[in-house]
N, C-alpha and C positions, 0 to 999 in steps of 0.2 A: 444460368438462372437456377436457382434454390429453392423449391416448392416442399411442404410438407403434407402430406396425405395420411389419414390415419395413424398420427405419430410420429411417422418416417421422413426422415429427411433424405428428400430426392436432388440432385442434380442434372438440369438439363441439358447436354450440350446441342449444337448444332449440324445440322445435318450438312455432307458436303454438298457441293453446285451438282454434282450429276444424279446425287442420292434424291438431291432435290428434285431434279425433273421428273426419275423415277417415281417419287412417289407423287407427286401432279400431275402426273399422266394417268394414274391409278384416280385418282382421288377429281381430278376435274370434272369428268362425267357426273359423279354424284352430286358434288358441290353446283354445277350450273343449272340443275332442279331446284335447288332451294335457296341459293343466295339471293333472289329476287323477292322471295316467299317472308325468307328473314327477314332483311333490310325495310319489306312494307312493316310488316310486324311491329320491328321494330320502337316504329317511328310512333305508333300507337300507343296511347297512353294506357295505362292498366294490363296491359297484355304482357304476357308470360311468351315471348319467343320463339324460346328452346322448346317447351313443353309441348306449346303447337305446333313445331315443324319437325319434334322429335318423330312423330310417326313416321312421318316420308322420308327419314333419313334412314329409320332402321328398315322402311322397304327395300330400300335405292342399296343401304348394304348388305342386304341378305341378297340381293342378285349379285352379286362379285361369287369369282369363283372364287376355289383355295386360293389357290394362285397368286389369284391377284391382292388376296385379302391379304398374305405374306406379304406380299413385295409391298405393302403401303409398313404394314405392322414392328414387319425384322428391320428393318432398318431404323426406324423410329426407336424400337426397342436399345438397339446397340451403340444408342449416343446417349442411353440413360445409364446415368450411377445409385449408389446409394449407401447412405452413411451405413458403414456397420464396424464395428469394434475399431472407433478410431480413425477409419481411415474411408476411401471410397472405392465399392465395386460395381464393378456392371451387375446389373439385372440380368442381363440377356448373354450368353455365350453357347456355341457351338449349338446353336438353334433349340435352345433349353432356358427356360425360366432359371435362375440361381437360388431364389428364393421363393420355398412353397407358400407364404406368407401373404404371393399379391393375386388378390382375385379381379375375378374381370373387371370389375367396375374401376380398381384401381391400375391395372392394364392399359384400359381405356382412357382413362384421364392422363395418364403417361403421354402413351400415342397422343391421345388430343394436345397438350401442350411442346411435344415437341412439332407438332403439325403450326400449331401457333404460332411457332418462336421462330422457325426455321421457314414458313412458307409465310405469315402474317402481309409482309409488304407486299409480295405476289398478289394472294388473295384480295387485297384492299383494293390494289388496281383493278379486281374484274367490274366491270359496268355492268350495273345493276339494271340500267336500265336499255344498255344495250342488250343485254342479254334477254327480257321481259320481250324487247322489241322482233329479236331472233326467232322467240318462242312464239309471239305472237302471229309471224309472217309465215 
């Protein structure tokens, strides 16, 4: 997939099946807080979502350790490209930005669409409302 952010034209690739568990294993804890949260939201007419649930997502990740906040982010990062004179390179090698160009905000939307593209079907299966029921008992 081919997204552009500020300009730049990004390519996303996909993460492999074990990269994948990696980072679902990371990232499930936080997501089974708010997918319930979202999904009501959602459904709500006039309501802004993200804006509402952004808060408890930036709590839920400021508890990750380094650690763990790597192991969702480096791998994410090293299946991104990005157009530069002609041709495509990674963002991310030898655990170094390539490009001093990309600030967090576009970091972050990197991570987030390849979290998308690569876990999306994953994600889509979680019961929403199994999981409201889990929390609830």
């Amino acid at each position: 997939m081919e997204i552009t952010l500020k300009d730049v034209d990004y390519r996303i690739g996909k993460l492999s099946v074990f990269d994948q568990l990696k980072v679902a294993r990371k990232l499930l804890p936080v997501l089974a807080g708010i997918v319930g949260d979202f999904r009501g939201l959602q459904s709500k007419e006039g309501s802004d979502a993200l804006e509402t649930v952004l808060p408890k997502i930036a709590r839920t990740l400021s508890d990750l350790s380094e650690e763990d906040c790597n192991a969702v982010l480096f791998p994410c990062l090293n299946v991104v490209a990005r157009s530069h004179m002609k041709s495509w390179v990674p963002v991310f090698h030898g655990g170094a930005l390539a490009f001093d160009d990309i600030d967090l905000m576009t970091l972050l939307q990197l991570v987030a669409r390849v979290v998308a593209d690569s876990l999306g079907n994953f994600l889509q299966e979680l019961p929403g409302g199994q999981l409201q029921e889990r929390q609830a008992a």
